[in-house]
C-alpha positions in Angstrom: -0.3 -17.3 -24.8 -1.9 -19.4 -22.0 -4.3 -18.7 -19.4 -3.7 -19.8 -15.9 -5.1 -20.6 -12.1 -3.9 -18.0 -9.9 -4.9 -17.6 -6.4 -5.3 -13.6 -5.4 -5.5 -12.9 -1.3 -6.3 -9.6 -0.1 -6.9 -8.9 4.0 -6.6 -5.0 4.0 -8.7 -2.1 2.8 -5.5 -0.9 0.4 -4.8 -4.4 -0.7 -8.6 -4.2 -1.7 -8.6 -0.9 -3.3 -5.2 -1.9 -5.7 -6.3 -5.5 -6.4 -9.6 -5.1 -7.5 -8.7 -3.3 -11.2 -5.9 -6.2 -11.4 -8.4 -8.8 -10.7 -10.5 -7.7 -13.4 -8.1 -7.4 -15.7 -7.3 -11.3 -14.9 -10.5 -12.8 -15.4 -11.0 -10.5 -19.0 -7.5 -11.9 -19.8 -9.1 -15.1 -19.5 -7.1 -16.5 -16.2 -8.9 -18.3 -13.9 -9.0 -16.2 -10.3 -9.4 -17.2 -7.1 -9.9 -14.4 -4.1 -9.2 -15.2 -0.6 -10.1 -12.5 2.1 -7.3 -13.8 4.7 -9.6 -11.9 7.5 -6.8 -9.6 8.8 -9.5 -6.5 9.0 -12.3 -7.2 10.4 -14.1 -3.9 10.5 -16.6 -3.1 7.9 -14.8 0.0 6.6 -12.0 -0.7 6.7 -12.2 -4.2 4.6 -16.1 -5.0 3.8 -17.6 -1.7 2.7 -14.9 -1.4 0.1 -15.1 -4.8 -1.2 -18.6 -4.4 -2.3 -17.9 -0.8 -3.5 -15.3 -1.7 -5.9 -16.9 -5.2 -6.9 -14.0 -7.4 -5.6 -16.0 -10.6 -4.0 -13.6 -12.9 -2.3 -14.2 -16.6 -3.3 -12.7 -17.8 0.3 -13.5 -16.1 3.6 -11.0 -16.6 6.6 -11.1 -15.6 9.7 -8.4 -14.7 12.2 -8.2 -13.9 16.1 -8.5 -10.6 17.4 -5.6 -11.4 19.6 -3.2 -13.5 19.9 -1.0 -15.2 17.1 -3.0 -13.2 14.2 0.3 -14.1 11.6 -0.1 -17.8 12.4 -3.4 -17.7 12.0 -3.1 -16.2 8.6 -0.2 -18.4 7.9 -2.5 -21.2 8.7 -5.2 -20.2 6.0 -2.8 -19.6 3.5 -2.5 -23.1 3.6 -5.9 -24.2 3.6 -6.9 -22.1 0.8 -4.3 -23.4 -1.4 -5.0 -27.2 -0.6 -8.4 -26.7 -1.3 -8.1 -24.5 -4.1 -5.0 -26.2 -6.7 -3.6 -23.0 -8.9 -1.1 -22.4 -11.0 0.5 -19.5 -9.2 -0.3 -17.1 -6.0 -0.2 -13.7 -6.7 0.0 -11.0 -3.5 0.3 -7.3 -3.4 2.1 -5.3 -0.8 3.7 -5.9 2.8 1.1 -6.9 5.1 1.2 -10.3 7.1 -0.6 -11.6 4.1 2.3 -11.5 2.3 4.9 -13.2 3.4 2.2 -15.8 4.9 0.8 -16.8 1.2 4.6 -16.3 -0.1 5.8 -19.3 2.3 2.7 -21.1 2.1 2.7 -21.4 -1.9 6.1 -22.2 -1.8 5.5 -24.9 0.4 2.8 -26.1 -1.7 5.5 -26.2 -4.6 3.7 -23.2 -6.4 5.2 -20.2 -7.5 4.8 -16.7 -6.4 4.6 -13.5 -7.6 5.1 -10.2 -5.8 3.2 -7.1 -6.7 4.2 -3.8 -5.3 7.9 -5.2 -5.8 11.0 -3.7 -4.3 10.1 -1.3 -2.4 12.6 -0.2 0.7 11.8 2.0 3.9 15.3 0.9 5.1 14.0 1.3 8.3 15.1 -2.2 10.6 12.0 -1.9 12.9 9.6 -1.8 10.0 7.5 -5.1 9.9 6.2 -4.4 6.8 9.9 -3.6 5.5 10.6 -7.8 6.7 7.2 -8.5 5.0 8.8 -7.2 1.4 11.8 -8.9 1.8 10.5 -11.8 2.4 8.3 -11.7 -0.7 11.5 -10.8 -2.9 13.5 -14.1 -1.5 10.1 -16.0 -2.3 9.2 -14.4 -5.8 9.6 -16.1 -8.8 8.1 -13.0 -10.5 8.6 -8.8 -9.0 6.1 -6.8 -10.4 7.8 -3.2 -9.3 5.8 -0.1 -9.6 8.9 2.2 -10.9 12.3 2.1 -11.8 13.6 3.1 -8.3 11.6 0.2 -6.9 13.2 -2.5 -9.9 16.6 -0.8 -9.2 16.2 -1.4 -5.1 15.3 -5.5 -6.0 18.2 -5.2 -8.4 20.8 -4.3 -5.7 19.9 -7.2 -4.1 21.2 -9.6 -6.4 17.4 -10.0 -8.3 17.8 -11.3 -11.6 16.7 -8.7 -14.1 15.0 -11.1 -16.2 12.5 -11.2 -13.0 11.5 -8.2 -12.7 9.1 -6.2 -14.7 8.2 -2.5 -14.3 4.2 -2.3 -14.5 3.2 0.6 -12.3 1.0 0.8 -9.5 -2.3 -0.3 -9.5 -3.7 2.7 -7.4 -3.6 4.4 -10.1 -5.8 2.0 -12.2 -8.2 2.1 -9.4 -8.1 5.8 -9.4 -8.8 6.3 -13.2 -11.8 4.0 -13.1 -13.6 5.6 -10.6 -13.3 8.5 -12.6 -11.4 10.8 -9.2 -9.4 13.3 -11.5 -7.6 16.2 -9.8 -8.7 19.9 -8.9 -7.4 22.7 -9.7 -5.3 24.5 -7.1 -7.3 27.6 -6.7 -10.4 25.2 -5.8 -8.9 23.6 -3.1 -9.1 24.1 0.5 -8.1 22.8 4.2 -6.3 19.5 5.1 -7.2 16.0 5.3 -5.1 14.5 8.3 -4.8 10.6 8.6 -2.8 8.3 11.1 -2.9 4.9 11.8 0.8 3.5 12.3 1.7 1.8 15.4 4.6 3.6 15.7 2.3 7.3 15.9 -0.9 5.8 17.6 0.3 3.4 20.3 2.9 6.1 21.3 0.5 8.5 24.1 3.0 10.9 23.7 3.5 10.6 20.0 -0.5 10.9 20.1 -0.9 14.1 21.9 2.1 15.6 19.9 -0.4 14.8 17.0 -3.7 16.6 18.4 -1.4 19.5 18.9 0.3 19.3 15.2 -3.6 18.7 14.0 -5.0 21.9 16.4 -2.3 23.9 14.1 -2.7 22.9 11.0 -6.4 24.7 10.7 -4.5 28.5 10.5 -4.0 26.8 6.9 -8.1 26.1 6.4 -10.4 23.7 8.0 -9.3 20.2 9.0 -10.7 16.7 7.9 -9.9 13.9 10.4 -11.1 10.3 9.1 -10.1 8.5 12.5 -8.8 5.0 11.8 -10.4 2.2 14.5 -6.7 1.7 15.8 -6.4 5.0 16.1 -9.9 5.8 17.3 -9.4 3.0 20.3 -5.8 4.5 21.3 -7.4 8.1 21.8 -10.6 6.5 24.2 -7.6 4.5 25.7 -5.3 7.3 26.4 -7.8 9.4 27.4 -7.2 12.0 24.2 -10.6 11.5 22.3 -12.1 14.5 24.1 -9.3 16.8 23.6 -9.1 16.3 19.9 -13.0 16.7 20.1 -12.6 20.0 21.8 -9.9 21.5 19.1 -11.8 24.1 16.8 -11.6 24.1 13.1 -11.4 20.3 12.9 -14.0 17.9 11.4 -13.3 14.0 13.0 -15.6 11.1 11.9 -15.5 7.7 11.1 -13.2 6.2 8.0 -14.6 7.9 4.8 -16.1 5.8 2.1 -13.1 5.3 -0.5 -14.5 7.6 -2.7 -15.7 10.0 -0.2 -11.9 10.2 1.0 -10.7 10.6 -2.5 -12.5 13.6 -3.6 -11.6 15.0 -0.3 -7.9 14.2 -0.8 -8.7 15.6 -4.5 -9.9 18.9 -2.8 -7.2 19.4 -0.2 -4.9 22.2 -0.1 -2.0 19.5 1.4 -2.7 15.9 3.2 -1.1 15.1 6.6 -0.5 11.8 7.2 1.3 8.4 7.8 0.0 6.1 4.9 1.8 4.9 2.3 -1.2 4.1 0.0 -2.5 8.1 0.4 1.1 9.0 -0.8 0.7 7.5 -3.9 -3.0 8.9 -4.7 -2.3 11.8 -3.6 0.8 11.9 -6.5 -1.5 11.1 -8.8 -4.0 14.5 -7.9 -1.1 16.3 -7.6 -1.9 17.4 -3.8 1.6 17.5 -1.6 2.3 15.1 1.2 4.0 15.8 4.5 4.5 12.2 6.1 4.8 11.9 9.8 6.9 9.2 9.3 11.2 9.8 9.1 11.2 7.4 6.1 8.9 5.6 3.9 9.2 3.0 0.9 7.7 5.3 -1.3 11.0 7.8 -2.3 9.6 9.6 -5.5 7.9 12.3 -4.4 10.6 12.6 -1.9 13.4 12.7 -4.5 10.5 15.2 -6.4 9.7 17.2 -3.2 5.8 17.0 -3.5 6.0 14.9 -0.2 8.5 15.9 3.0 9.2 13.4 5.9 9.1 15.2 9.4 8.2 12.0 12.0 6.1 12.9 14.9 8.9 11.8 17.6 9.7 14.9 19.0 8.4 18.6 19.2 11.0 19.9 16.7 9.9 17.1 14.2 5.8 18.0 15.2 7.0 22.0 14.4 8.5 20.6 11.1 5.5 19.0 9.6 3.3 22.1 10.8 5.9 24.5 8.7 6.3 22.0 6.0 2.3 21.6 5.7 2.2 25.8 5.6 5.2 25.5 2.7 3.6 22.7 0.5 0.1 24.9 0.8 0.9 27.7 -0.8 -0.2 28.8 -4.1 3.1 28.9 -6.3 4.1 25.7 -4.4 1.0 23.9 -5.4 0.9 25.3 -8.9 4.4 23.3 -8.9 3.6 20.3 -7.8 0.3 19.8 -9.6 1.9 20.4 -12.8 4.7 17.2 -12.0 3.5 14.0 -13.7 2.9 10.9 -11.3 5.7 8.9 -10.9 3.6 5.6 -10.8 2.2 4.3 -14.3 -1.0 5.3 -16.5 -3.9 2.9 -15.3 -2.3 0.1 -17.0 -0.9 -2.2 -14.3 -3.9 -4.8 -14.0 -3.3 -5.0 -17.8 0.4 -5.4 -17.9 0.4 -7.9 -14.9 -2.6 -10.2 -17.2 -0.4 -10.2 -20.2 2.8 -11.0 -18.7 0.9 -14.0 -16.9 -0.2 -15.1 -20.2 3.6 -15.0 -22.0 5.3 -18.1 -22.6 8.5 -16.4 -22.0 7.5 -15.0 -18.5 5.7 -18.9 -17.5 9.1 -20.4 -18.0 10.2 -18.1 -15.1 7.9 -20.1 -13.0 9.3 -23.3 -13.0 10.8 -24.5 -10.0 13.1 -26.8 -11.0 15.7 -28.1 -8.4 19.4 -27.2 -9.8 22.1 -29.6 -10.9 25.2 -29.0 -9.7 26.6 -33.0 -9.4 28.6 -32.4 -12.7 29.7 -29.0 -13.8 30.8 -25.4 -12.0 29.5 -24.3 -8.6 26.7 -21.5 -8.3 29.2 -18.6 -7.6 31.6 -19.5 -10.1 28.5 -19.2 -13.0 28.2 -15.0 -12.1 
């Protein structure tokens, strides 16, 4: 077993919340860690606040434009960080900018690079984030996937099986150590409504359609709104924030403290929303999802039916998520899905991902040896 120097960037408030138990877990493995906040949020509660409330303290501290070519400047970083800060591997989470800028960066450096959050597929062309993961999985040396379906997915591709390793999700590490369990269905109440997407936000129309989809959803109970700063600047720019104000039986405020939002999530009769990170948790707590989104990269509780896709594109698809948030609410169907068991590990990923890191077996997959081909069969003739 041998410890190693692995450089860990983070630039988002979900990236945050999933690395810090994995992070831990390093550095009690006895690896060597290095943080970099790549300074893609710059807001306090989205990024800041929840760095200091989970205890993950970035090493590095970048800083990127609020306009302008943001991926560059990340891109840039990623390369300043690693000459000034020689490691052994770079290890990212996820499918923001951040990852495919460190991905490319460390390769340039000659370093390896492991993906965490492997393989998993929106299938959606118009996805940035769904270039971001593939990207990482033509950079990875090693795909940490967080199920089966999301191994099988890299797998398809042509990813040798030897490279991937199913560990789980770390969410689900961060959720057990703060101690969030869930509630029983008869104790819950309401809806906690979240949006952020470009695709919902940026859209006015898409926008309104969602004030009226939220103004609906209190017949089921009362309404939490956490507005996202994206979000918060589109309604004041499309001239929305007072209507949403106005709508009765709904509670908007400022991003919740992770915690905060988790026992709220914990104590919700059904969750509204377009993030991918609040699907997963909300598996976990057993609450059901309806995403306003027509796919996502996270298909289990799909394929399960604890979370429906409706988009938000069109007033047939705002009427589906209203009737599929009255479906998922009531009692037998939340008896139902509170009994499934979470489709994305025990609380054991940071743990898993430090004791792979540390196997001799796994560290020859890092090598990045330049092939031979001068004397012998051609790649393709070897499958």
């Amino acid at each position: 077993m041998s410890s190693k120097r692995i450089l860990v960037p983070f630039g988002t408030r979900p990236e945050v919340i999933k690395l810090a138990p994995v992070v831990a877990a390093l550095r009690a493995h006895g690896h060597t860690v290095v943080t970099v906040d790549t300074g893609q949020h710059t807001d306090a509660a989205m990024a800041g606040d929840v760095q200091r409330d989970l205890g993950l303290t970035a090493d590095v501290r970048l800083t990127v434009p609020a306009e302008g070519n943001r991926l560059g400047a990340v891109l840039s970083g990623a390369d300043l960080a690693l000459r000034e800060h020689p490691v052994d591997l770079v290890l990212a989470l996820g499918d923001t900018h951040t990852v495919p800028a460190y991905a490319l960066a460390a390769r340039a450096a000659g370093i390896p690079f492991a993906h965490l959050e492997a393989g998993l597929r929106s299938f959606n062309p118009r996805s940035l984030e769904e270039v971001n993961r593939r990207v990482a999985a033509a950079t990875a040396q090693l795909h940490f996937a967080p199920t089966g379906r999301a191994a099988g997915f890299l797998a398809e591709e042509g990813v040798d099986a030897d490279r991937i390793f199913i560990v789980g999700n770390p969410v689900v590490d961060a959720l057990r150590q703060r101690g969030i369990t869930p509630v029983a269905p008869a104790d819950r109440t309401g809806v906690l409504v979240t949006a952020h997407r470009a695709t919902n936000v940026d859209d006015p129309d898409r926008l309104a359609r969602l004030i009226d989809v939220v103004a609906r959803l209190a017949d089921i109970g009362p309404v939490r709104f956490p507005i996202h700063p994206r979000t918060g600047a589109r309604l004041s720019e499309f001239g929305l924030a007072e209507r949403l104000a106005a709508v009765p039986g709904v509670a908007c405020e400022d991003p919740l403290p992770y915690d905060e939002l988790l026992r709220e999530l914990a104590t919700s009769r059904v969750v509204v929303t377009d993030s991918g990170g609040l699907q997963e948790e909300a598996s976990y707590l057993g609450v059901p999802v309806v995403v306003l989104r027509r796919s996502t990269p996270r298909w289990e509780g799909v394929e399960t039916g604890t979370a429906v896709l409706t988009g938000i594109g069109s007033d047939d698809e705002a009427d589906r998520a209203v009737a599929a948030a009255h479906r998922l609410s009531q009692p037998l169907m939340l008896a139902h899905i509170a009994a499934l068991p979470c489709p994305y590990g025990d609380g054991t990923t940071g743990q898993r991902v430090a004791e792979l890191l540390a196997d001799p077996a796994v560290e020859a997959l890092l090598r990045l040896d330049e092939p031979d081909y001068t004397d012998g069969p051609l790649p393709w003739a070897l499958a």
